[in-house]
N, C-alpha and C positions, 0 to 999 in steps of 0.2 A: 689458861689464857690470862697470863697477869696483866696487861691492860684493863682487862676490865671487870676486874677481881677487887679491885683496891676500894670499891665502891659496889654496891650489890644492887643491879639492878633487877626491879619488881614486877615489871609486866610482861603479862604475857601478849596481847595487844596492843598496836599505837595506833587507837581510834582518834584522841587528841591533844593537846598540849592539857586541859584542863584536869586530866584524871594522872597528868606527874607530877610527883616530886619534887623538889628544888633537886634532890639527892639522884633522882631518873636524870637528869637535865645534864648535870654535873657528870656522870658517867656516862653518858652517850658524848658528850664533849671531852672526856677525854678520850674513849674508844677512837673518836675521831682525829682527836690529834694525837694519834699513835700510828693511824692510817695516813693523815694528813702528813706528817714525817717521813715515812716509812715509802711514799710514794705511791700515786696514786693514777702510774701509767701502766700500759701495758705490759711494760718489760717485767713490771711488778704484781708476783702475783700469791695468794694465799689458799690454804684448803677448809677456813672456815666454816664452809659451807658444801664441800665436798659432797655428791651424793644425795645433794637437795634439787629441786626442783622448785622455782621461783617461778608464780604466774605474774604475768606485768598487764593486770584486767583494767584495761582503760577504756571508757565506757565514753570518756570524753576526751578529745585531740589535747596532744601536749607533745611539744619538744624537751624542752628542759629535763623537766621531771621524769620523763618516761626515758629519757636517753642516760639519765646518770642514774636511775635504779638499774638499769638493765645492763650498762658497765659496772657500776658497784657489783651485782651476783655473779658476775661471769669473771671479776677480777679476785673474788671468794671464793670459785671453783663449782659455783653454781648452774647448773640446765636453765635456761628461759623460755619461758612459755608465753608468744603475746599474745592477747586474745582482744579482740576488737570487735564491737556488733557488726560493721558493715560487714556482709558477706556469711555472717553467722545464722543458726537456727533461731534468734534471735529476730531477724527481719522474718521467721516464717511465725511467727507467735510464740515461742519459748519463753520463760520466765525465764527470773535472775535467777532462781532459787533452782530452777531444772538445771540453768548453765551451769552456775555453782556443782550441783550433783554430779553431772557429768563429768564435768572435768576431774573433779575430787574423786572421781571413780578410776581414772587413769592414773593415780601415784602422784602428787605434788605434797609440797606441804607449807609452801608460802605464796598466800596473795597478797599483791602490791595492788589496791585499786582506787582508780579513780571515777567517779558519779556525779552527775548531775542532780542525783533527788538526795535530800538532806536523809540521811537515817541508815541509806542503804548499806552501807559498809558495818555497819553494828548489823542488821539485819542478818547478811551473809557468814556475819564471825558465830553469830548465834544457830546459825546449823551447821555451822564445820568444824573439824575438830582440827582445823590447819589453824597457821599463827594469819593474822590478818593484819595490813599497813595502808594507811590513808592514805593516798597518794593525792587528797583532793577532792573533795566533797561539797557539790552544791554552793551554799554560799556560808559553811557551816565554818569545817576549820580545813587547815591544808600543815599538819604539824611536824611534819619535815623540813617546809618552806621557812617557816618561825626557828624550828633546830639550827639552820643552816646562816637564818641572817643574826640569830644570839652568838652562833661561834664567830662568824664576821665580827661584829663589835666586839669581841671579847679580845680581838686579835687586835685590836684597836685601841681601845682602854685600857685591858686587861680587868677590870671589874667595870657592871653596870648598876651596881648600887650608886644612888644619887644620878646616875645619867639622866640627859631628854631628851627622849626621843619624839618627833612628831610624824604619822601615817598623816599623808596625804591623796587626796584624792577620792576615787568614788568606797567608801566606808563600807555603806550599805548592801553591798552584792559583794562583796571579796571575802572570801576562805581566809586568806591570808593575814588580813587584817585583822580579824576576828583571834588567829594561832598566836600573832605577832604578841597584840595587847596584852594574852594571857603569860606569853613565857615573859616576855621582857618586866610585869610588873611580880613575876614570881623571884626575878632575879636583880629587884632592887628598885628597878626606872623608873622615871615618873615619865607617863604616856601622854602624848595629848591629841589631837585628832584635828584635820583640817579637809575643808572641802564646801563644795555647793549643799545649800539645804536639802536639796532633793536627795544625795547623795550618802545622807546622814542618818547611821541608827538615831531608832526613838533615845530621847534623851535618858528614860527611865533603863535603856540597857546597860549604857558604861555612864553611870548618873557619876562616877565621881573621877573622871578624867576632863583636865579641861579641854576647850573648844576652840578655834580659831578662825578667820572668815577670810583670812588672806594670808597669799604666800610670802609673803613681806615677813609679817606677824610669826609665823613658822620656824621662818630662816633664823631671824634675833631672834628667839628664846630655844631652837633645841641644839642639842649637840651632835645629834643625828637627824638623815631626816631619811623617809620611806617612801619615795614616789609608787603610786598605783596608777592603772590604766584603767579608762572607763569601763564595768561588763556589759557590752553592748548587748551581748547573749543571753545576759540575765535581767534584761531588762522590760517590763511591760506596761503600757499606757501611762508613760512617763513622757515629759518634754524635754529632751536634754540640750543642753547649751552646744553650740557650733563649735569646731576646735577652735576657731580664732577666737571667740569669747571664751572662752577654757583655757585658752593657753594664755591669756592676758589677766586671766583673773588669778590661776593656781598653778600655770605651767610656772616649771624651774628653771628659769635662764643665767644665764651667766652671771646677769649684772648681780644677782641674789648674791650666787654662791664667791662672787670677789667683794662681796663687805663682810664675808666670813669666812676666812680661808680656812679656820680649823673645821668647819664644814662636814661630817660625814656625809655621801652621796651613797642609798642605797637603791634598790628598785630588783623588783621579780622575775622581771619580764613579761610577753615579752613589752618592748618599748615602744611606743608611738610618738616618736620624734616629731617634738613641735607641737602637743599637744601638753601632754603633761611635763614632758621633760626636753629639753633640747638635747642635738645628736653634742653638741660641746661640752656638756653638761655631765652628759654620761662617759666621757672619755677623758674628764680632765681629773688631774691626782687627788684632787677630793674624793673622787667617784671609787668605791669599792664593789663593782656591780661585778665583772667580771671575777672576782675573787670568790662573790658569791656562787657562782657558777661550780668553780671549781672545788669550792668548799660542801657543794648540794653531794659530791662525789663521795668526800670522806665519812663527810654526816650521815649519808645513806648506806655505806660500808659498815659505820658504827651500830646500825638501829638493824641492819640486818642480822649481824653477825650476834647481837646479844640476844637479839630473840630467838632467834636459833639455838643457840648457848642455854639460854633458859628454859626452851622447851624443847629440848634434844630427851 
């Protein structure tokens, strides 16, 4: 596998951005732009993974993520296995760790999962002897999402040493944001963070990234910027502000991104137009949102294929 030989990649899990490498980082980016070249449709396909068995354990609804894991293994020649509580032994009182059991009793030997409770996916890797992938965790990390928006700008820049990037939006409940911070200052950037107070880690978490109170303020100083969505879901006996106060205080409209046209436009998904970001906003040539999409594909082609590779 000369792609991704040139570079030696070390883990045998990707629980999250914080326990890689710059050197893990750098070789899952180029695994991926070998797959990202090489095509990344149907018509194109590889044996990677032939003879594997991918579980795609989503414990919580997703589009995005769950849709380009699950073409990334079957475009590597991989079995998919979905597994979802609605309708499982799970609603009769089953544990994760009996789910786990069971399924691992049938022959697999990759889980893709995503949780609601911060830990659970280390939990799971620690009694199986399968490879295990975060697909999104709580409000911990999500380090695929961060893999995927680093090869973004990397397609951009080409280097993010000295870039700025500023995460906007709700801080404090996103996975994402948390993955983002960590890859992007392992690979240079200087990070800085914007949003409602309420919204906002304790200061003593990312005590040395700066701060900002407005999207004005965001816009002039990054080179990039990361629009988030409120987590309504993760939220409790909190007062949150109205979208129309939200979207006047922090949403990304137009008028922002035309006094800075070199601009990056990034975002997750999915979008709520009009609150954090306008639908113009997200579709205008600054906007890399859908590329990110397409790039969740390769990236997730990459992180499969080496873990497989390393623990074959």
């Amino acid at each position: 596998m000369a792609f991704a030989r040139m570079i030696q990649y070390t883990q045998k899990h990707l629980l999250g951005i914080q326990t890689l490498s710059k050197e893990d980082i750098y070789c899952i980016f180029q695994s991926a732009k070998f797959f990202s070249h090489s095509g990344i449709h149907a018509s194109q396909r590889f044996s990677y993974l032939q003879g594997k068995t991918v579980v795609l354990g989503f414990f919580e609804s997703s589009t995005r993520t769950r849709c380009s894991f699950e073409l990334a293994a079957k475009r590597l020649g991989a079995e998919t296995l979905l597994f979802q509580p609605q309708g499982s032994s799970l609603e009769k009182g089953e544990t994760l760790l009996d789910t786990l059991e069971t399924i691992d009793a049938m022959g697999v030997d990759i889980w893709v999962v995503r949780h609601s409770i911060n830990g659970s996916i280390e939990l799971m890797s620690n009694n199986s002897p399968n490879v295990f992938i975060n697909a999104g965790e709580g409000n911990n990390e999500h380090p695929t999402q961060a893999l995927l928006d680093g090869f973004t700008l990397l397609e951009k820049f080409d280097t993010l040493e000295g870039k700025r990037i500023c995460i906007v939006g709700d801080i404090l409940h996103s996975r994402v944001a948390r993955s983002d911070i960590y890859l992007f200052q392992k690979l240079g950037a200087e990070v800085a963070l914007c949003g409602p107070d309420i919204f906002m880690p304790d200061i003593h978490e990312f005590a040395d990234i700066r701060r900002f109170s407005t999207i004005e303020e965001s816009v002039e100083w990054a080179d990039a910027i990361n629009m988030l969505r409120i987590q309504k879901e993760r939220i409790v006996d909190k007062t949150i502000p109205t979208a129309e106060e939200y979207n006047r205080l922090f949403g990304l409209r137009m008028k922002h991104i035309q006094s800075k046209p070199t601009i990056v436009i990034m975002h997750p998904g999915p979008a709520n137009y009009g609150i954090e970001i306008d639908h113009e906003v997200a579709h205008s040539p600054q906007s890399v949102i859908q590329r990110q999409v397409r790039n969740g594909v390769a990236v997730r082609m990459a992180v499969l294929t080496l873990l497989s590779n390393l623990n074959m």
